[in-house]
SERO-4910 file (N, C-alpha, C, O; in steps of 0.05 Angstrom, whole numbers):
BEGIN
 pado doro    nc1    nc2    nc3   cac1   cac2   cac3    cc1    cc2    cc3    oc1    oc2    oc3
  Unk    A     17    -24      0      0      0      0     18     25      0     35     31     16
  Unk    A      9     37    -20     24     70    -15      6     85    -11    -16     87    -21
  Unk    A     20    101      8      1    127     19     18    157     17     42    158     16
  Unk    A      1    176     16     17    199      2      2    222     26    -23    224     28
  Unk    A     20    236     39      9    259     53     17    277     50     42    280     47
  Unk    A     -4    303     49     10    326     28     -4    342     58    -25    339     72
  Unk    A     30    367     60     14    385     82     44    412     77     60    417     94
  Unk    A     42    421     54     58    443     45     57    475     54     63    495     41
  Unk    A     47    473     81     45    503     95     71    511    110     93    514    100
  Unk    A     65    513    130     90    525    143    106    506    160     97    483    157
  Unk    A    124    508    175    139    495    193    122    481    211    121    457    211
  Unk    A    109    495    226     93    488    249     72    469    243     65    449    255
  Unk    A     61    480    216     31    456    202     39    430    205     28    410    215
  Unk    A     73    434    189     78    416    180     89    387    202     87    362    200
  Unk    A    100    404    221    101    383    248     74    381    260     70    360    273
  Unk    A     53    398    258     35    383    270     25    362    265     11    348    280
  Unk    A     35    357    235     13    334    221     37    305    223     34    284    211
  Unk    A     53    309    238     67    286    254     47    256    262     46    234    252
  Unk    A     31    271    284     18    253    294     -6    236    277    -16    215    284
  Unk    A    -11    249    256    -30    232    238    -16    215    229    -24    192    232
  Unk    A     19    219    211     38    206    203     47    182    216     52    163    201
  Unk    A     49    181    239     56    163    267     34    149    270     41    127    277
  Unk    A      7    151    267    -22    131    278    -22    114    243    -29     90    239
  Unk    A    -12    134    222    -16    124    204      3     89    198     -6     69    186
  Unk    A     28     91    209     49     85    216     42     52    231     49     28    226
  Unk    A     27     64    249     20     39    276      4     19    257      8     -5    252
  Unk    A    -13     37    249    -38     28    234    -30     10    212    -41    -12    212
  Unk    A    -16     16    196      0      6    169     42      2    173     59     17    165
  Unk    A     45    -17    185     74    -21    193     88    -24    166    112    -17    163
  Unk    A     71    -35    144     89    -46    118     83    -25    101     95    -30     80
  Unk    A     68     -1    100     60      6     80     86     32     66    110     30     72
  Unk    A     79     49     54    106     51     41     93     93     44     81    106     27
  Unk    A    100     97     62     86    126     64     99    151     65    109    159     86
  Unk    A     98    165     39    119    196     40     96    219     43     71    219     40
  Unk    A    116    240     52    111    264     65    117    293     42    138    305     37
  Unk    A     95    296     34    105    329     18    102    360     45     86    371     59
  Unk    A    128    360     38    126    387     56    134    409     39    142    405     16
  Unk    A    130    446     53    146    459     41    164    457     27    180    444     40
  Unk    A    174    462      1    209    462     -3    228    473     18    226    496     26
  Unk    A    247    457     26    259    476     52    263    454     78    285    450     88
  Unk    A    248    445     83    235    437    111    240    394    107    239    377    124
  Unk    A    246    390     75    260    360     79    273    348    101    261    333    117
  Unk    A    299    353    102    312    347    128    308    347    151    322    332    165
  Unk    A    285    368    164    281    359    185    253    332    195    246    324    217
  Unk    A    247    328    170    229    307    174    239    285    153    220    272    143
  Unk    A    255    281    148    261    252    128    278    231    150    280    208    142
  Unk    A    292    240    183    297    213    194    281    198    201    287    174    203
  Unk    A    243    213    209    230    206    208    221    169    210    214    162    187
  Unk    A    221    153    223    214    129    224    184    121    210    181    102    195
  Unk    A    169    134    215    138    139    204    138    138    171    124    125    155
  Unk    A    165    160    167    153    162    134    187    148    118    211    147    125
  Unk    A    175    144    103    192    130     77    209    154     58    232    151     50
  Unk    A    196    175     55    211    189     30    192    222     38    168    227     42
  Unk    A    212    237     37    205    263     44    209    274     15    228    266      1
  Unk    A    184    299      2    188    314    -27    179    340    -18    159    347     -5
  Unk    A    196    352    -27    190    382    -24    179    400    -47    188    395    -70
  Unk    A    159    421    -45    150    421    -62    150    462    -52    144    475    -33
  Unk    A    162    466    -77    157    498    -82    138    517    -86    129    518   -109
  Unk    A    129    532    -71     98    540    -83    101    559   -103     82    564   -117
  Unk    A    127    574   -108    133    594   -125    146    599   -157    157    616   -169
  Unk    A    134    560   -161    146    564   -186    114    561   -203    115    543   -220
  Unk    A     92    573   -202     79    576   -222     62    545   -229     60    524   -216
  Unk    A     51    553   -254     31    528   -261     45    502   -274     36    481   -282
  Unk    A     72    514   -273     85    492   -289     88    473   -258     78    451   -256
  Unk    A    102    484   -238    109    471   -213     87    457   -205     94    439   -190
  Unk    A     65    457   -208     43    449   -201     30    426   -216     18    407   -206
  Unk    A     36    431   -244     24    407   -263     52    381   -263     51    361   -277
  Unk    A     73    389   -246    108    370   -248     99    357   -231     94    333   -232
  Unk    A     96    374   -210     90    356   -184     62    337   -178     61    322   -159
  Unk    A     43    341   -194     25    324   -196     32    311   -213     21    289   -214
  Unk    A     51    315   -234     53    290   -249     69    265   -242     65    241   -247
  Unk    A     92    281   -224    107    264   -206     91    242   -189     95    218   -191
  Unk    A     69    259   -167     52    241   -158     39    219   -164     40    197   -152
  Unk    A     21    226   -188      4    204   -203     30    180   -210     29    155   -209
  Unk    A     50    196   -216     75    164   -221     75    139   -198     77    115   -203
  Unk    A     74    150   -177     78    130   -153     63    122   -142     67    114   -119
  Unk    A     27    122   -158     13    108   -157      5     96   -133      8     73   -124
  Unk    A    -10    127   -121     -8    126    -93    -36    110    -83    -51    118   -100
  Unk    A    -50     94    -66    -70     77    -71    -88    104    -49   -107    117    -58
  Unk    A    -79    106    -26    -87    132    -15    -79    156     -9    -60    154      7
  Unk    A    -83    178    -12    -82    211    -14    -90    221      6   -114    216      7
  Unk    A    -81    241     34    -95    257     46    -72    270     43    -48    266     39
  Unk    A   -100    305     46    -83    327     38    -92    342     74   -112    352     83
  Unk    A    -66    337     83    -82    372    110    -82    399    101    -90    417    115
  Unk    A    -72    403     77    -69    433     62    -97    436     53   -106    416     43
  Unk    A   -110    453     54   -135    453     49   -138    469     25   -161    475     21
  Unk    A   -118    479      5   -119    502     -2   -137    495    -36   -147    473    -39
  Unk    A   -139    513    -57   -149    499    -73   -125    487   -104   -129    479   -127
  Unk    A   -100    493    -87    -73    484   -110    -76    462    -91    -89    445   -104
  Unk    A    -72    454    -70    -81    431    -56    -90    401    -61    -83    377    -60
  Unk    A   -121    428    -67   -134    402    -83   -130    388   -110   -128    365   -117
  Unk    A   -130    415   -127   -118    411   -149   -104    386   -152   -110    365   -162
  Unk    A    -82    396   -140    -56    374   -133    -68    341   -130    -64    324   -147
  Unk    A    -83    337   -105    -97    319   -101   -112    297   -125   -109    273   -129
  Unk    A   -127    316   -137   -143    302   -160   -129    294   -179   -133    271   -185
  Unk    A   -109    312   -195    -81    303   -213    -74    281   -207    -70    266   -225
  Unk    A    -71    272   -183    -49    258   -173    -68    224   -181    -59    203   -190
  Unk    A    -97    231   -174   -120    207   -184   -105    178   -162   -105    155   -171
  Unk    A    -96    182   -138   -105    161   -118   -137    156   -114   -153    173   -107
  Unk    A   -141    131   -121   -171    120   -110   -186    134    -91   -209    141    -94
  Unk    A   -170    138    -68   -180    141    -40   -160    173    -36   -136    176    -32
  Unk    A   -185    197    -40   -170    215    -40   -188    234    -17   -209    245    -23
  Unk    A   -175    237     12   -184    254     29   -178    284     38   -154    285     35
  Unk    A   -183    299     45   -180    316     41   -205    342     64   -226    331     71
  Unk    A   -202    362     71   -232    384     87   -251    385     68   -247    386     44
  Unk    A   -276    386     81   -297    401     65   -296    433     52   -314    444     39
  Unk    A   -277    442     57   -273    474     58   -248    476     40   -232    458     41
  Unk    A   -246    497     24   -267    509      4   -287    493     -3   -282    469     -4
  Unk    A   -315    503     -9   -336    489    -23   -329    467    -40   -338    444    -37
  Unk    A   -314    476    -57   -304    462    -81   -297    430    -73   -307    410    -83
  Unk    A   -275    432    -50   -265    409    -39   -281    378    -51   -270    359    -61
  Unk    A   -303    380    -47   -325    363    -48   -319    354    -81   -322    330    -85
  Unk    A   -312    368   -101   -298    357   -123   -282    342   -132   -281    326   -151
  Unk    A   -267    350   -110   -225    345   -115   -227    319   -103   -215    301   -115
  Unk    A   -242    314    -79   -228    291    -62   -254    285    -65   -275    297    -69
  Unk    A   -243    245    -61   -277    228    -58   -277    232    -34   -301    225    -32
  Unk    A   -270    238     -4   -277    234     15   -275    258     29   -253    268     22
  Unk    A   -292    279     51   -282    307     59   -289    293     88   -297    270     91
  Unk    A   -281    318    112   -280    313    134   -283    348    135   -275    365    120
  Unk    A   -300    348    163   -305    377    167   -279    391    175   -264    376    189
  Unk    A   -273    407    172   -251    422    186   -257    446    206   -264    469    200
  Unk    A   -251    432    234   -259    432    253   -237    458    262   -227    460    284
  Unk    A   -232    473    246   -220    499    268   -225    518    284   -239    536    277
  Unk    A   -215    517    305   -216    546    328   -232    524    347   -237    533    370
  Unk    A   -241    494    342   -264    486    353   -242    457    381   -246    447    403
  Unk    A   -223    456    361   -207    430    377   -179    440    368   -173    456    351
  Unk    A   -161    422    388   -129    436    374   -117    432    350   -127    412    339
  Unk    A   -101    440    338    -97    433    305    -94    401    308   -110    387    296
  Unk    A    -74    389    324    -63    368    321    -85    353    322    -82    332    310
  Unk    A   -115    357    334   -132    329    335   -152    339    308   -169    323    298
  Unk    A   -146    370    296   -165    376    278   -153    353    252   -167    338    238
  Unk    A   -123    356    252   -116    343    227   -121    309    231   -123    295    211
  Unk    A   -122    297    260   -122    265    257   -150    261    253   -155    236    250
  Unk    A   -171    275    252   -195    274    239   -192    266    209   -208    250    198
  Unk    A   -170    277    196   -169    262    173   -170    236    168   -172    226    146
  Unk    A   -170    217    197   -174    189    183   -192    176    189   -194    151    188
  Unk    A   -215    200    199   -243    185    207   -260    170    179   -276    151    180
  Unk    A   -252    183    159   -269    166    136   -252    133    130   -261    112    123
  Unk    A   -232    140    134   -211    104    140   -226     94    170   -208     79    178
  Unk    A   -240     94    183   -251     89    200   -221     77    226   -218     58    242
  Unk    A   -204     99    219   -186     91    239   -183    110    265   -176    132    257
  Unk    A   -184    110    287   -183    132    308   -153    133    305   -141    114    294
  Unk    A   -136    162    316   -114    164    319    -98    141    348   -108    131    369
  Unk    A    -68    139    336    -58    115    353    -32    133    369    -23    130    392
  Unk    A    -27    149    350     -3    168    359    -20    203    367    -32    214    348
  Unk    A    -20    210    381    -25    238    398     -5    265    396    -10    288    389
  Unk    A     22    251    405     41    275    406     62    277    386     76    257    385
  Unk    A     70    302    365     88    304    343    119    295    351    134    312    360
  Unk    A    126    269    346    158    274    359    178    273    331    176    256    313
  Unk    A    198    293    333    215    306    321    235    286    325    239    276    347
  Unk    A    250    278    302    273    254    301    289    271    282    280    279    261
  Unk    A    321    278    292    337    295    282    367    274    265    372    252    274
  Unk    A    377    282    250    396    255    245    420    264    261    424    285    274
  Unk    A    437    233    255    462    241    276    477    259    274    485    267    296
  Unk    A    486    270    254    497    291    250    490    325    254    503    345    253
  Unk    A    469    321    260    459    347    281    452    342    307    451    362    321
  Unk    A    446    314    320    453    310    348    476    315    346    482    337    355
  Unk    A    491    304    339    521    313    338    537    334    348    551    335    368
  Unk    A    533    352    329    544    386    331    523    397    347    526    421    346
  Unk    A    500    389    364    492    393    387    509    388    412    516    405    429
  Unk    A    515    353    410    528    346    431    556    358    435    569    352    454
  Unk    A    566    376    414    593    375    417    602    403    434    620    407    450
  Unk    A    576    422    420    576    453    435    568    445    463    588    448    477
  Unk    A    553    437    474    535    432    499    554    416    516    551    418    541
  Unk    A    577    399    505    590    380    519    602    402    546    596    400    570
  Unk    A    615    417    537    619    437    550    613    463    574    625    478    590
  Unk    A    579    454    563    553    475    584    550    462    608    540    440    610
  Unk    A    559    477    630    550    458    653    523    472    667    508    461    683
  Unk    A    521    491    659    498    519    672    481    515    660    485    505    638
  Unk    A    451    518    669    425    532    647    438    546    633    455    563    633
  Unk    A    419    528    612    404    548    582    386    554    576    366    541    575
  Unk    A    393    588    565    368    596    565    366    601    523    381    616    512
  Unk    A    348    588    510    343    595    483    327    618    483    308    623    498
  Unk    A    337    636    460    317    660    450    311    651    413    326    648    394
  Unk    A    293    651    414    290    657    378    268    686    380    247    687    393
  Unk    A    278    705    366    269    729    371    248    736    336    236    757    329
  Unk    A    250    718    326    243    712    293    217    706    286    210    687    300
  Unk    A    197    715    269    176    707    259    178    722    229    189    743    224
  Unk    A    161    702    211    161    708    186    140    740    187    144    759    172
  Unk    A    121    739    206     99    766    208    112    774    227    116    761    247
  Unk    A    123    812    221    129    830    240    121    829    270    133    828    291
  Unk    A     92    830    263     75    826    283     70    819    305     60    827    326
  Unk    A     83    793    291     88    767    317    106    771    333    103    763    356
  Unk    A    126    783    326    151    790    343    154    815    365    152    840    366
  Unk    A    160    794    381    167    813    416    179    827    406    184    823    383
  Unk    A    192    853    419    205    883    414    236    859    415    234    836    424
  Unk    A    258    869    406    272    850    403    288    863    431    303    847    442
  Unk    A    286    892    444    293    895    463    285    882    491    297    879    513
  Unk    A    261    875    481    244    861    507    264    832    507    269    820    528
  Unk    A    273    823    480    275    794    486    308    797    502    316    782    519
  Unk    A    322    817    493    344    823    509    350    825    533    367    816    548
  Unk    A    328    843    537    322    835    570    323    812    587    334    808    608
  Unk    A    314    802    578    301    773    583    331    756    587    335    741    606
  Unk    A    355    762    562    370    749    557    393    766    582    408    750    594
  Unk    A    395    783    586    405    799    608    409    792    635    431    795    646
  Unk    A    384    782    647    369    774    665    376    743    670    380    731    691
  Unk    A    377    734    646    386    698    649    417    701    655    424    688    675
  Unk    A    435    713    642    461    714    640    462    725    680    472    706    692
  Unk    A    454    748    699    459    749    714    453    731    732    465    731    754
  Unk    A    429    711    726    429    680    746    448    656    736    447    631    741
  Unk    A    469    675    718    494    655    717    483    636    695    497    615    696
  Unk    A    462    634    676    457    618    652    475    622    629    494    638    628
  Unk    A    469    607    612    481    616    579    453    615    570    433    605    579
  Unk    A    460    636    543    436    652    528    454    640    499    477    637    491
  Unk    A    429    635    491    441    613    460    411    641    445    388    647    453
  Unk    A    426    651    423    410    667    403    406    648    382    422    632    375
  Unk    A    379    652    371    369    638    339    358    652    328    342    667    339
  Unk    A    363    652    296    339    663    285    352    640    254    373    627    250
  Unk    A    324    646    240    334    635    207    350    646    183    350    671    183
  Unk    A    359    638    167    356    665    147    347    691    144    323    694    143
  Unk    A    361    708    141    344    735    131    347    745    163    353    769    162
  Unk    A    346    739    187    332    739    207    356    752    220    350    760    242
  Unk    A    379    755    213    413    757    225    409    776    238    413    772    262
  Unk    A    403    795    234    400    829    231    389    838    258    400    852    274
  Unk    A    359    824    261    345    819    285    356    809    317    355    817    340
  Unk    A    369    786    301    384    771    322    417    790    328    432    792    347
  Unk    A    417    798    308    448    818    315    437    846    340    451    860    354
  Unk    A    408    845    336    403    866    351    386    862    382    377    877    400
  Unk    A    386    841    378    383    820    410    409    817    424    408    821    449
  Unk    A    434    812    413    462    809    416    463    830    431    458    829    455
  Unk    A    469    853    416    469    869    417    455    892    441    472    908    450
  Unk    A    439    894    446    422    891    471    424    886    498    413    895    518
  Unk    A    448    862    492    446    842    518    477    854    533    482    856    557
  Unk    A    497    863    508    526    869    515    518    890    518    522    891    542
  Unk    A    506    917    512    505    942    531    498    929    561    509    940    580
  Unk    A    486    914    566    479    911    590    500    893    612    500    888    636
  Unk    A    521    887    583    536    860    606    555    873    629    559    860    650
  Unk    A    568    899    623    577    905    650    565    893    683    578    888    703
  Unk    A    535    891    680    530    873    708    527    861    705    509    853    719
  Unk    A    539    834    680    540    809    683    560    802    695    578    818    691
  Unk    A    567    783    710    596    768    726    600    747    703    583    739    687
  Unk    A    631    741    705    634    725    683    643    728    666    638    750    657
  Unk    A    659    712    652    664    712    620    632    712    599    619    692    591
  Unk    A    628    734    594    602    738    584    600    720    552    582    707    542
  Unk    A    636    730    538    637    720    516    629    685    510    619    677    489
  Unk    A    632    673    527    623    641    539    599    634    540    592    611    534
  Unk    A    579    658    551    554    651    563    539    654    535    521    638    530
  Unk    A    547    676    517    528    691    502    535    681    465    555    687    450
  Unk    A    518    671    462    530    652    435    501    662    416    477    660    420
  Unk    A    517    672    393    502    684    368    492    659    352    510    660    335
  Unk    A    480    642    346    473    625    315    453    632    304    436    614    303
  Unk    A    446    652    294    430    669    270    438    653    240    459    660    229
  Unk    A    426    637    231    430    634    200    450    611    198    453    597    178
  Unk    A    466    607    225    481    580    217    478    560    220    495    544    212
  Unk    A    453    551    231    444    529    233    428    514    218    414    528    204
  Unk    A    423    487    213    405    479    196    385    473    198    389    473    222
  Unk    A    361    465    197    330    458    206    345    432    232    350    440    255
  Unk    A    351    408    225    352    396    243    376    399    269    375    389    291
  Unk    A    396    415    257    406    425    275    399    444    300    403    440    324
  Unk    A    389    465    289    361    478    307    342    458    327    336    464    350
  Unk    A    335    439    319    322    418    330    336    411    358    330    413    382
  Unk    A    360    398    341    381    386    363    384    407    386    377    403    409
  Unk    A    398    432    376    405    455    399    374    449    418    370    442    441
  Unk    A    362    453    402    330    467    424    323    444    445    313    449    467
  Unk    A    331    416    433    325    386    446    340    394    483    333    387    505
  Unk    A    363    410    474    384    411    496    381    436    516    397    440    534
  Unk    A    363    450    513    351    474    524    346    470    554    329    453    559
  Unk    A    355    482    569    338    494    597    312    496    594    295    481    603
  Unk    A    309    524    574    283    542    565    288    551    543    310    553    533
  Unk    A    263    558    531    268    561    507    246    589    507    225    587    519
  Unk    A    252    611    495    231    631    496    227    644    463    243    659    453
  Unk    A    203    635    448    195    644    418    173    658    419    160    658    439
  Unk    A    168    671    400    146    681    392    128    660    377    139    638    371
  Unk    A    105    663    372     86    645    360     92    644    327     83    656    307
  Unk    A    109    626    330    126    621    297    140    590    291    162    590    303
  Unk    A    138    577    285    148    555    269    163    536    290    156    514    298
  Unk    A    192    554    300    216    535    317    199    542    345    213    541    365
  Unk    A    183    546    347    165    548    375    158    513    372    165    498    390
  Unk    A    147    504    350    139    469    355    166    457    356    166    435    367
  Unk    A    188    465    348    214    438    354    217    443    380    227    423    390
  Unk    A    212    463    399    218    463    438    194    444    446    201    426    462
  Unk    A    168    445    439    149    432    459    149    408    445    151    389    460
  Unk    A    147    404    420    146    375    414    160    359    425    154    336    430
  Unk    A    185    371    430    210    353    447    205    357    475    218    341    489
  Unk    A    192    371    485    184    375    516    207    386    534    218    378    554
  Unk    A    210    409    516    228    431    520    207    449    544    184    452    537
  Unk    A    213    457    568    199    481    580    206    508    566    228    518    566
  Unk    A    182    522    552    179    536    532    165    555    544    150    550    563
  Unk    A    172    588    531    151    604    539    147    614    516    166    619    500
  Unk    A    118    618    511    118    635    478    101    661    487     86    667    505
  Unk    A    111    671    468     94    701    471     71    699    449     80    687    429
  Unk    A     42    707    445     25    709    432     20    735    432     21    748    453
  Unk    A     15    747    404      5    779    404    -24    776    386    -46    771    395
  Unk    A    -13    782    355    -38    787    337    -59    755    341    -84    756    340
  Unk    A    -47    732    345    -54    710    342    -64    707    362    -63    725    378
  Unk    A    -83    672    373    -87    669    393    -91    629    403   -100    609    391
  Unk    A    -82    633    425    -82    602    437   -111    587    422   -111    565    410
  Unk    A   -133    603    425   -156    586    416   -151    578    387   -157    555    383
  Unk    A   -139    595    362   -132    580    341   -123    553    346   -127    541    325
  Unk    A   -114    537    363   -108    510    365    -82    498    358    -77    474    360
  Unk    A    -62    523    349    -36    518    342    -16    528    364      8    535    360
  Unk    A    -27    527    385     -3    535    411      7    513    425     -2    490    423
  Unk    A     27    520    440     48    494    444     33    478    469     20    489    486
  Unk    A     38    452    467     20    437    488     42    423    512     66    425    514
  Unk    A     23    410    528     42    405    548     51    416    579     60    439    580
  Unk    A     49    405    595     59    413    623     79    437    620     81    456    636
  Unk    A     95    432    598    123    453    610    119    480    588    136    499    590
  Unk    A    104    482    573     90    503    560     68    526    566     43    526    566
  Unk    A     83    543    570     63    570    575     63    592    548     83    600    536
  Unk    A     37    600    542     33    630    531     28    652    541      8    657    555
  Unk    A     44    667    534     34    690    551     26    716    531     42    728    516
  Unk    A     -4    722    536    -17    730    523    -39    758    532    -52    749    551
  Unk    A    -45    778    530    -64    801    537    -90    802    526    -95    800    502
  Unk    A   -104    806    544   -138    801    541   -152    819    520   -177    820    521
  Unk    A   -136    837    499   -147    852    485   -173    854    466   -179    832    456
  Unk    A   -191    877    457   -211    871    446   -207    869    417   -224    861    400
  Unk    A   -173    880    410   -163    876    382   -156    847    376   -155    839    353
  Unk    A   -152    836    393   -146    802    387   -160    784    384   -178    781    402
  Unk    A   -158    767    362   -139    762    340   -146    792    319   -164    808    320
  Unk    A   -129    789    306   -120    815    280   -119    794    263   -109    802    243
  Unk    A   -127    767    262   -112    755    229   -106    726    242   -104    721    266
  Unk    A   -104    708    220    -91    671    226    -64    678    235    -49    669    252
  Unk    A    -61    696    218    -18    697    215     -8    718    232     11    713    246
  Unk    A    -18    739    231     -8    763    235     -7    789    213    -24    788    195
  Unk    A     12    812    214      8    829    196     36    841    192     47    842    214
  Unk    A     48    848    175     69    870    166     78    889    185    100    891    195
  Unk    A     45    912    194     42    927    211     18    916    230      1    900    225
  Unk    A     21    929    252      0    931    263    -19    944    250     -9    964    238
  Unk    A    -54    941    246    -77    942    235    -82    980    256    -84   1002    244
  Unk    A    -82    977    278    -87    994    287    -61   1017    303    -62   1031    324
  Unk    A    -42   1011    284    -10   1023    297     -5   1028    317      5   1050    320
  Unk    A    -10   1009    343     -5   1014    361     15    988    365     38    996    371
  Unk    A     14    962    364     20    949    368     28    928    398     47    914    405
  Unk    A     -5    941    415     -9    939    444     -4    901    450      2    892    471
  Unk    A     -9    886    424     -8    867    439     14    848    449     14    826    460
  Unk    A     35    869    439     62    859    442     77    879    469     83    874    492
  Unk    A     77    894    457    100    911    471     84    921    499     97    934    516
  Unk    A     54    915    504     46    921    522     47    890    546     39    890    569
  Unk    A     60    866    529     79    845    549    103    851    558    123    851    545
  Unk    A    101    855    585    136    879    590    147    852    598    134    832    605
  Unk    A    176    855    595    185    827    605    190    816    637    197    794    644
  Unk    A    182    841    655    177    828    678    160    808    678    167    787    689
  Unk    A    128    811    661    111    786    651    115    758    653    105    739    665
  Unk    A    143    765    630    161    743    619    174    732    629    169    708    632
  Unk    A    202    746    641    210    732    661    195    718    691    202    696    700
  Unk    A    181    729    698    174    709    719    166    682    713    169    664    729
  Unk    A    153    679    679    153    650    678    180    636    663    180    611    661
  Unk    A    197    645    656    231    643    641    239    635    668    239    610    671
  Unk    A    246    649    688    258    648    712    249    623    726    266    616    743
  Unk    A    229    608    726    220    588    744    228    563    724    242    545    734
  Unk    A    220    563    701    229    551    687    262    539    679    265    516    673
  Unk    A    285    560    680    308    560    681    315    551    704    326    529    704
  Unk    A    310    560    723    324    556    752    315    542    767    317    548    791
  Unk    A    303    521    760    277    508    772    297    485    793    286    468    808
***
């Protein structure tokens, strides 16, 4: 049996839909089951035990990228199809592809076209992760696996274990990065934060992705006006990796974390999936969307505003230029749950 799961959104979608991959897994031990993700995002899901063959798929090459990659699909003559992308290139995709058994949301309308089988899409209503294992209620299978677990290859445990061999103190992670402005804490606030860890004698490990250096140079940055009241070889404690890391390397570092503190963005799921004690900040977005981090050692910290949510994603700018639902989280907020967490 081949099975084909298509879920080409973002980082975070795309680990959520782990746990369907994993029940799918239990369910079918012999069957032969690949994963389309983002282009980008391969490696950190191809050690994967669950799936057989990771394909990445570009959304920005046009109608040609779209009619390749379904043609690709229909080659490997997949017997079943579920798509968690709901979108309508999605479906598109889906129907090209002409698996028998093709599932897929009721939403867009259309859906009901593309795929022989729909399932309601249950958002804002349950958390993403049980919205997407609904996908296999028309297989009349309940989910077998619950929680997304992240499998990194050895070579980024590796160059984890090799920096860390060395850490004998808490760590404290910052990723100060989101693809929407929006989303992102004042990057001064996250400095603070990083300030504050270094004077209870931690190391402060900086991240961001690509593009992202700049941001993270200015978290750095931040933290060394302040280090005169740090004790210590500060240069030791305070470690820049902006852009040098790779998806599963990122993984690895975060696996090894004290704490980890993100904004509501993507490397926010590699800390809790691994059962990292995590603090995330939520602004335009909100916990009830169903995509916030789960788990005992996971907190959001979030303000009761009547502007919230502004949007699924976030925005460029703030909608109403104020941008209260961030910068009005001061990091005293913050730290008190960083601080219990680190030093626990």
């Amino acid at each position: 049996m081949r099975i084909g799961v298509w879920n080409t959104a973002f980082l975070g979608d795309a680990a959520l839909t782990l746990p369907l991959l994993q029940s799918l897994r239990l369910r079918h031990p012999d069957a032969c089951i690949d994963y389309y993700v983002r282009s980008g995002l391969e490696s950190l899901f191809a050690p994967h035990p669950a799936i057989n063959s990771v394909y990445g798929y570009a959304k920005n090459t046009g109608e040609g990228g779209t009619m390749k990659i379904a043609g690709e699909i229909r080659s490997r003559r997949y017997d079943l199809w579920i798509s968690a992308h709901s979108s309508a290139r999605s479906g598109l995709i889906a129907l090209l592809g002409k698996a028998p058994t093709r599932i897929g949301y009721d939403r867009p309308f259309f859906n009901r076209l593309l795929y022989s089988q729909v399932v309601r899409r249950r958002f804002g209503e349950v958390d993403e992760t049980d919205c997407l294992l609904e996908l296999l209620r028309p297989l009349g299978e309940g989910p077998m696996s619950c929680w997304p677990e992240i499998h990194t290859d050895a070579g980024a445990r590796e160059t984890a274990r090799t920096f860390f061999a060395d850490v004998d103190v808490p760590v404290l992670g910052l990723h100060p990065g989101s693809v929407w402005a929006t989303k992102r804490w004042p990057a001064d606030f996250f400095a603070e934060i990083g300030k504050r860890a270094l004077k209870e004698g931690a190391c402060v490990l900086i991240f961001a992705g690509k593009g992202e250096e700049e941001l993270a140079g200015r978290v750095q940055e931040a933290i060394l006006r302040g280090g005169g009241a740090v004790t210590g070889h500060l240069e030791k404690r305070l470690k820049n990796f902006a852009g040098q890391l790779s998806l599963p390397e990122l993984a690895a570092f975060f696996a090894r974390l004290t704490c980890c503190l993100t904004n509501d963005a993507g490397p926010m799921h590699l800390a809790w999936t691994q059962k990292v004690p995590l603090t995330a900040v939520f602004g335009p977005t909100v916990r009830s969307f169903g995509f916030f981090p789960r788990g005992m050692a996971s907190t959001v910290i979030e303000l009761p505003l009547d502007c919230r949510p502004c949007g699924l994603h976030g925005h460029t700018v703030c909608p109403l230029r104020h941008h209260n639902c961030m910068t009005k989280i001061s990091p005293d907020m913050v730290w008190s749950d960083v601080k219990v967490k680190l030093l626990h």
